[in-house]
N, C-alpha and C positions, 0 to 999 in steps of 0.2 A: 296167677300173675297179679301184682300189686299194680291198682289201679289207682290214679289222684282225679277227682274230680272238683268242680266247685271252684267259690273266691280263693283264695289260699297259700301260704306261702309254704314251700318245701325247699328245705335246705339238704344237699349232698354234696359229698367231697369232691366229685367228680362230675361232671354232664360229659354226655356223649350225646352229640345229635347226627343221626341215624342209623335206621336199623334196617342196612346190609348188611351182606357177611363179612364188611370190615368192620360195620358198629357194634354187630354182636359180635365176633370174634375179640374184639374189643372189650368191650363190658364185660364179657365170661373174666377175660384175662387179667382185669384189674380189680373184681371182683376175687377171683381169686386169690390174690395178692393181699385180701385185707382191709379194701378202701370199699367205702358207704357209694356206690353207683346208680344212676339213675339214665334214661336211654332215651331219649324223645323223638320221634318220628311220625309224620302226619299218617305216613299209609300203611295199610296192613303189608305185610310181610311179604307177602305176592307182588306187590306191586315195585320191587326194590331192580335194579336190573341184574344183580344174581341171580332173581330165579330165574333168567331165562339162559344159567350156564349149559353148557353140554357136559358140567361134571368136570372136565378135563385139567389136570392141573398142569398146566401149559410152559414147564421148565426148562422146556429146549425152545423156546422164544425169548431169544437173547438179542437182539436185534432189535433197534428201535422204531419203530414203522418213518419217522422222518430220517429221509434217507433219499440219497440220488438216486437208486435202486425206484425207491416207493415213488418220486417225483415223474421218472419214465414213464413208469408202470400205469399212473395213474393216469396219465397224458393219456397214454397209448386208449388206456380203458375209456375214457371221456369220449375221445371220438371216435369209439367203434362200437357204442350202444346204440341200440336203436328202440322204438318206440318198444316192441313187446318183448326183448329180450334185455334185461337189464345187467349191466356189469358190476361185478363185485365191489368197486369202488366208485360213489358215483356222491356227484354234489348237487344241489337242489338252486338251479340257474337263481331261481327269485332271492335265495338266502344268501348267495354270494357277495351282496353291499357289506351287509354285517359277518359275513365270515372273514372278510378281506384282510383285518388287524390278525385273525386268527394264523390265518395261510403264509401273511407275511415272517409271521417268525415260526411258522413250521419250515420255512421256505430255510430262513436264517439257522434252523436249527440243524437242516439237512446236510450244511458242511461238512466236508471231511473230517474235521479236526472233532466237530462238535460230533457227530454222528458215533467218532472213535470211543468220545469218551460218555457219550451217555452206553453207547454198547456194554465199555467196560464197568460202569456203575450198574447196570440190568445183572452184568454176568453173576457179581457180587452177591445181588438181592435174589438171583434165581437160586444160585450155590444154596442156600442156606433156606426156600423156601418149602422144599419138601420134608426134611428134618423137622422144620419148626411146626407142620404140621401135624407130624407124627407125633410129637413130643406132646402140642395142643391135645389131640386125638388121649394120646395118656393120663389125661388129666382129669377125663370127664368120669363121672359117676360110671359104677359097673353098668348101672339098670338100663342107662341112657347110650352107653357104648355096645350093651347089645346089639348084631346084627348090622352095627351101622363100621361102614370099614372103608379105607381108603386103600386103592390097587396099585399095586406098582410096579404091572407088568407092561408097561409104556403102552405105545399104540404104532399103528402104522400109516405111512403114508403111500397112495396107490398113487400110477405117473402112467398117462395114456400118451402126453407127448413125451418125445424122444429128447429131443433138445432141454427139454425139463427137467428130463431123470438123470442126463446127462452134467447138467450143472449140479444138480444136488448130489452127485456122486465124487467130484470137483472138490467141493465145499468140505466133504464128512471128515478127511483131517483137520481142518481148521475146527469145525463143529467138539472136534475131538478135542482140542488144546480148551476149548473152553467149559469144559464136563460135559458137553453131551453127546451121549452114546448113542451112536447108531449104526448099522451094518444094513448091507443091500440083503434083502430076502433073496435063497437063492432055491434052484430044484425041485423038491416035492413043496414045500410050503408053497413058493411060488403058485406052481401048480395048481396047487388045491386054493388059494386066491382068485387066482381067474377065473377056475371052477364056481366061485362064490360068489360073482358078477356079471351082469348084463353087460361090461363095457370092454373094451379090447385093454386089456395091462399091459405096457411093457418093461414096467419094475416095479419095486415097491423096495422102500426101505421100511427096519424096524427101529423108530426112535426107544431103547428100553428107559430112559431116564425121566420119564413122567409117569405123571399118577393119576387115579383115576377116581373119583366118587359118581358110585353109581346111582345113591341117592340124595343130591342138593337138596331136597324139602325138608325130608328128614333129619340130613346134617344141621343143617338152620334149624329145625322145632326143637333138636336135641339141645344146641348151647342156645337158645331162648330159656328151656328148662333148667339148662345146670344154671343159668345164672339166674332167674328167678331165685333159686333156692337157696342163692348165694345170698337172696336181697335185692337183687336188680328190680329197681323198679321201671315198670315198660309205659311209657307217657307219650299216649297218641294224640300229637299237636303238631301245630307250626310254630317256629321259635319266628315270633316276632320282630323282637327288639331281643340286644346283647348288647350289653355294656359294662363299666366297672361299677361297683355299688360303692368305690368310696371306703371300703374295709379288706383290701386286698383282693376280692372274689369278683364275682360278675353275676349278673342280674338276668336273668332267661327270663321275657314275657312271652307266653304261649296263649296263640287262641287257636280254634278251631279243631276242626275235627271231634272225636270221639275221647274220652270221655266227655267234655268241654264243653260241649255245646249248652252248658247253661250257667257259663259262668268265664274266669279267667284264673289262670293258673300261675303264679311266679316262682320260679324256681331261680335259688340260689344257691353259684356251685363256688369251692375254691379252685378248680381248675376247670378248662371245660377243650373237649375233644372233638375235631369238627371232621365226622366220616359222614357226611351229607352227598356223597353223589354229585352229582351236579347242583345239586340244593346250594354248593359251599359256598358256590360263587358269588351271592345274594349275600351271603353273612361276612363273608371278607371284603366285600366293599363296605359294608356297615363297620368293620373293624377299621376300615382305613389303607386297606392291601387291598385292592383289586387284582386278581389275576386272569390270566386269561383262558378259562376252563368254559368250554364249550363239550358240546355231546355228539360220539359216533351213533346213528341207530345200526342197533343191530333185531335179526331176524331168526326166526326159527319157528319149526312147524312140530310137533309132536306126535305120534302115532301110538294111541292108547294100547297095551298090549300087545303090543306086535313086533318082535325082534326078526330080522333075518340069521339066517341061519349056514354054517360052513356046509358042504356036502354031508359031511359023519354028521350032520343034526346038532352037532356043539353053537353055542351063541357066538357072533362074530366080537370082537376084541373092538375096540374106539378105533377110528379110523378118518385120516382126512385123505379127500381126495380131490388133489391139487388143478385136477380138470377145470371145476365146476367151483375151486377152491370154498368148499364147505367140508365140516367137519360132523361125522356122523356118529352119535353115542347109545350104545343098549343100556338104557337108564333102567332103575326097578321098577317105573312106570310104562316103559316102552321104550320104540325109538324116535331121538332125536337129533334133528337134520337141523346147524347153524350156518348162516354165513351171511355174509354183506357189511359192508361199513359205507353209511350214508348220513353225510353232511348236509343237514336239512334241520336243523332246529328242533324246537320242543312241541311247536304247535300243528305242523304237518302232519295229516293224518297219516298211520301204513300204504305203504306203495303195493298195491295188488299185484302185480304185476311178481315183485322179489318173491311173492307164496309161491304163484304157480310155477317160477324159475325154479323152486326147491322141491315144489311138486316133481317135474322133469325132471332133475337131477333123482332124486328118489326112483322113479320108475325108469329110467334109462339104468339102473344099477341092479335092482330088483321087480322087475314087468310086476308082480304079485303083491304091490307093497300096495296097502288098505288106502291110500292118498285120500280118498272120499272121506275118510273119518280121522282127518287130522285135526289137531289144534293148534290154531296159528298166535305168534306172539309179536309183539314189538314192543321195543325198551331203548332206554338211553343209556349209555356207557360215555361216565365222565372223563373227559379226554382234553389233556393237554397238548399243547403243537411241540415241546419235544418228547411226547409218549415216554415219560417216566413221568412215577403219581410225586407227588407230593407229600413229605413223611417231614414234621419235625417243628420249631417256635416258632409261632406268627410273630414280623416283626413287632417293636416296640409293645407286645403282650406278652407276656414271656409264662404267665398260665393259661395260653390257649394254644393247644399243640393242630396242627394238620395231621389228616392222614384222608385223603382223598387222589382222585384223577386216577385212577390205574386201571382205566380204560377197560381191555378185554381181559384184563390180569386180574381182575378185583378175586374171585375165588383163590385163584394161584397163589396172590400174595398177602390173602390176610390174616395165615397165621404167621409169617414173620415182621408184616407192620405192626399188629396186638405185642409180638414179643418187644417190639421194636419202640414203638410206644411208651409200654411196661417198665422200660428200661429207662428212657427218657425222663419221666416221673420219678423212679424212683433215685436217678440222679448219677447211673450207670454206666457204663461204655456199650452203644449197641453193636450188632455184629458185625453190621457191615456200616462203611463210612458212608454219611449221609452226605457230602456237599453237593451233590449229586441231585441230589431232592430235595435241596433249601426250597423255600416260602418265598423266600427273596429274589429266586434265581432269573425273575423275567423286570425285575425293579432296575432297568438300568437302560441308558442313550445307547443305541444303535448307532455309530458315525457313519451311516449308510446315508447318505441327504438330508442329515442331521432330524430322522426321525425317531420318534421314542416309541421304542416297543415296550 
């Protein structure tokens, strides 16, 4: 890997600041296209909130989470938590002053009309996000595409309440008009499901239209590789300052972190690409665009080595189970158990409490499951209040593109933002229509008591 240390000036066609699996997916992409790319990210690899996916490419989430659906839901959840059992959607009382701008236009974006059409802007960018990953997936070296494979044998969803299985069974034509495929598990499968859990089932559907990577580590070390090789140089910093230098390009000052710490780093790109996570939101108000990207935490526990197993001994398939509404993956590390989305900022430490709720969950499915020797996570997913990312020209910069906010979706959709991107650069028609995901889209008077969101 290309390291830059020292005083120093480095010149690239391109910057890309961070290294998710939107930044790398990114950089491989434009990388291989041809253009001189450089990647800048303060933290190691691990530290990005990809790693803590359950793999899942999550294609049949076509639905925007701001939604009247999600505002009940949420209500309902808020006052029926109590101290030791936590609810899947919960907000952090103290954080609420500074959420408040946030909520108010997730509140705004829950409209019907709004809600309609970010749906049908999701349906767009799901339509096209498992293809683009295949296609991605094609692209890579033989040596590095060894062993590493993306599934596309969907996953299933298990339903303990009746009333639940009974809505989602409601929905599957509609679910259908908009490509995804599902069918109620019926008979011996059935069977042998319930057989496969501690909990009472009374249905299960089979989503077949997602996919699945069994190894996120590995997928990330592999396009860090191909694009090293391509050139990518990997620059573990903080972007400082960004500005224009005055010759068409922009000026990245970097301190800190590793290589750096004995020196200051400037890098000058002709374009530059902001996949920073939550980081972004820091560098767009320095641009002049403020938006308002805030972080869900999300949670997960991992169990080294350890898969459950169907009765015949076969590994079980990804699975969520809408109970406990977590999502459970047999990773090539083992199994992992995600769920929660908590509105609580950057600085709050992990809520103990959501481990042992996923401990529970785990052992109420499988009595046998190793829970003592799990490892626990927590991460932030960049999240806008109308949960679709951000894809496309920051205002009045027109060589600094976005591709950030895509919340729980970040794996899902970063090989069609890379394509998506790629295209943008290169001066292209992308596949799907972005107005949907302008930069701009939250720049505007509310005539709500004439507040400006």
């Amino acid at each position: 890997m290309a390291v830059l240390s020292g005083i120093q000036d480095h010149l690239d066609e391109i910057a890309v600041i961070g290294g998710g699996i939107i930044g790398v997916t990114l950089a491989y992409r434009l990388a291989r296209s041809g253009r001189h790319v450089c990647l800048i990210d303060p933290d190691a690899p691990e530290a990005a909130a990809s790693f803590g996916t359950a793999g899942h490419l999550a294609t049949d989430q076509i639905a925007p989470m701001a939604s009247k659906a999600t505002l009940k839901l949420g209500l309902d959840m808020l006052l029926s938590g109590t101290s030791t059992q936590p609810t899947p959607i919960s907000i952090n009382p103290i954080y609420i002053p500074r959420l408040l701008p946030w909520l108010a236009r997730f509140v705004w974006a829950s409209r019907p009309l709004a809600y309609v059409q970010g749906r049908n802007a999701l349906v767009a960018l799901q339509k096209a996000a498992l293809t683009a990953w295949l296609d991605l997936m094609a692209l890579l070296p033989e040596d590095l595409a060894q062993d590493l494979k993306i599934e596309t044998r969907g996953h299933l969803e298990l339903y303990s309440d009746p009333l639940a299985y009974d809505h989602v069974l409601r929905a599957l034509p509609a679910l259908s008009g908009f490509g995804v495929k599902a069918r109620p598990v019926l008979d011996a499968r059935l069977a042998e499901i319930r057989a496969s859990v501690g909990v009472s089932i009374i249905g299960a559907i089979d989503v077949e239209s997602t996919g699945f990577v069994p190894d996120p580590a590995k997928l990330m070390q592999s396009f860090r590789e191909a694009a090293t090789r391509l050139g990518v140089n990997f620059i573990r910093a903080r972007v400082d300052d960004l500005h224009q230098d005055g010759a068409g390009g922009y000026c990245l000052h970097l301190d800190g972190g590793e290589p750096l710490s004995q020196g200051r780093l400037k890098v000058r790109a002709e374009q530059v690409v902001l996949a920073a996570g939550v980081g972004s939101a820091a560098l767009m108000r320095s641009l002049g665009c403020p938006v308002p990207l805030d972080t869900e935490r999300g949670y997960h526990l991992t169990l080294p080595g350890w898969w459950p197993s169907a009765p015949d001994g076969s590994r079980l398939c990804p699975m969520v189970y809408q109970e406990a509404r977590v999502f459970l993956s047999p990773l090539a590390s083992g199994t992992r158990i995600t769920g929660f989305v908590e509105l609580a900022g950057m600085q709050k430490p992990s809520d103990p409490r959501k481990f042992e709720a996923l401990r529970r969950t785990l052992l109420s499915l499988w009595p046998e499951a190793p829970v003592a020797t799990a490892r626990e996570w927590m991460g932030f997913r960049p999240s806008l209040p109308d949960h679709l990312p951000m894809i496309g020209t920051v205002p009045n910069h027109p060589r600094i593109l976005a591709a950030f906010g895509h919340h729980h979706l970040g794996l899902t959709l970063a090989a069609i933002t890379a394509d998506t991107i790629d295209r943008l650069i290169e001066g292209r028609q992308p596949l799907v229509p972005l107005a949907a995901f302008g930069v701009d889209r939250f720049q505007m008077r509310m005539l709500w008591r004439g507040v400006r969101l």
